[in-house]
C-alpha positions in Angstrom: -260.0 -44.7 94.3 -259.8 -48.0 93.2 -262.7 -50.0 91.8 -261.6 -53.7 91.6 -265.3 -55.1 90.2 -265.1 -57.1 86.8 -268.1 -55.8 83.9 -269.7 -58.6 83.1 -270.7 -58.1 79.0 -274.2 -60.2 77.9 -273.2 -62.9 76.0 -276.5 -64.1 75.8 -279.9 -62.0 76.7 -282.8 -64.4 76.8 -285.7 -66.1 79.2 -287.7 -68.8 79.2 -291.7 -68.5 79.2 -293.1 -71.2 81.8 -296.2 -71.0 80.5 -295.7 -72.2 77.1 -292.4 -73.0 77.4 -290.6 -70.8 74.4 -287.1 -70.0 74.9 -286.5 -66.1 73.4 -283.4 -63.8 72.7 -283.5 -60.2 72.1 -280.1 -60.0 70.0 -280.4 -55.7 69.2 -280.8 -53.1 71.0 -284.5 -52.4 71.5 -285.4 -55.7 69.9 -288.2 -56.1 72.1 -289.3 -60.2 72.0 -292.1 -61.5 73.2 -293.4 -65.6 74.1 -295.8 -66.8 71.8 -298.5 -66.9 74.6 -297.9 -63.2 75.2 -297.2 -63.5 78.8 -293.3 -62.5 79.0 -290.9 -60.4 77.0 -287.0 -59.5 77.2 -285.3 -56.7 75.4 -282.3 -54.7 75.4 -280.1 -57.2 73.3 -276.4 -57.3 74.1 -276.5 -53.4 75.5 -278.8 -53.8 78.3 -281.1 -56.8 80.2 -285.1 -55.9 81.0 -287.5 -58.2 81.1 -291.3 -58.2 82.0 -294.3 -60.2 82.7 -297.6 -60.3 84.0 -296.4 -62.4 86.6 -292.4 -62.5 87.3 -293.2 -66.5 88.5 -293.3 -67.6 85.0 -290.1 -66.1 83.9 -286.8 -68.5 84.1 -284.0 -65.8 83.3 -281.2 -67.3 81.5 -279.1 -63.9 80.3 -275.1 -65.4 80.0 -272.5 -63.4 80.4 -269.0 -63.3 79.8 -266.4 -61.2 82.1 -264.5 -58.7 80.6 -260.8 -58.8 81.5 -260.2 -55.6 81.0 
């Protein structure tokens, strides 16, 4: 069987808090990051993309990725 999908690797794994406006990266595994008004968080570094809130309305996601070719 033959899978033609491209992986997509995180280039960059990061949100934006609309609430108080801080941009924030987890950049490890299990580098769990929260805003500075405690209202959103993003982990999982360049392995793996979860983020969380109280409300998912204040979150802007902007994880990058980058295609792998292989």
């Amino acid at each position: 069987m033959c899978n033609n999908r491209k992986l997509k690797r995180i280039k960059h794994n990061r949100i934006k808090c609309r609430k108080c406006g801080d941009i924030i990266e987890s950049k490890k595994v299990h580098d769990f990051v929260t805003c500075s008004c405690q209202s959103c968080f993003v982990d999982g570094g360049r392995y793996y993309v979860r983020v969380g809130a109280f409300d998912m309305k204040d979150v802007i996601v902007l994880t990058e990725y980058e295609e792998d070719n292989d």
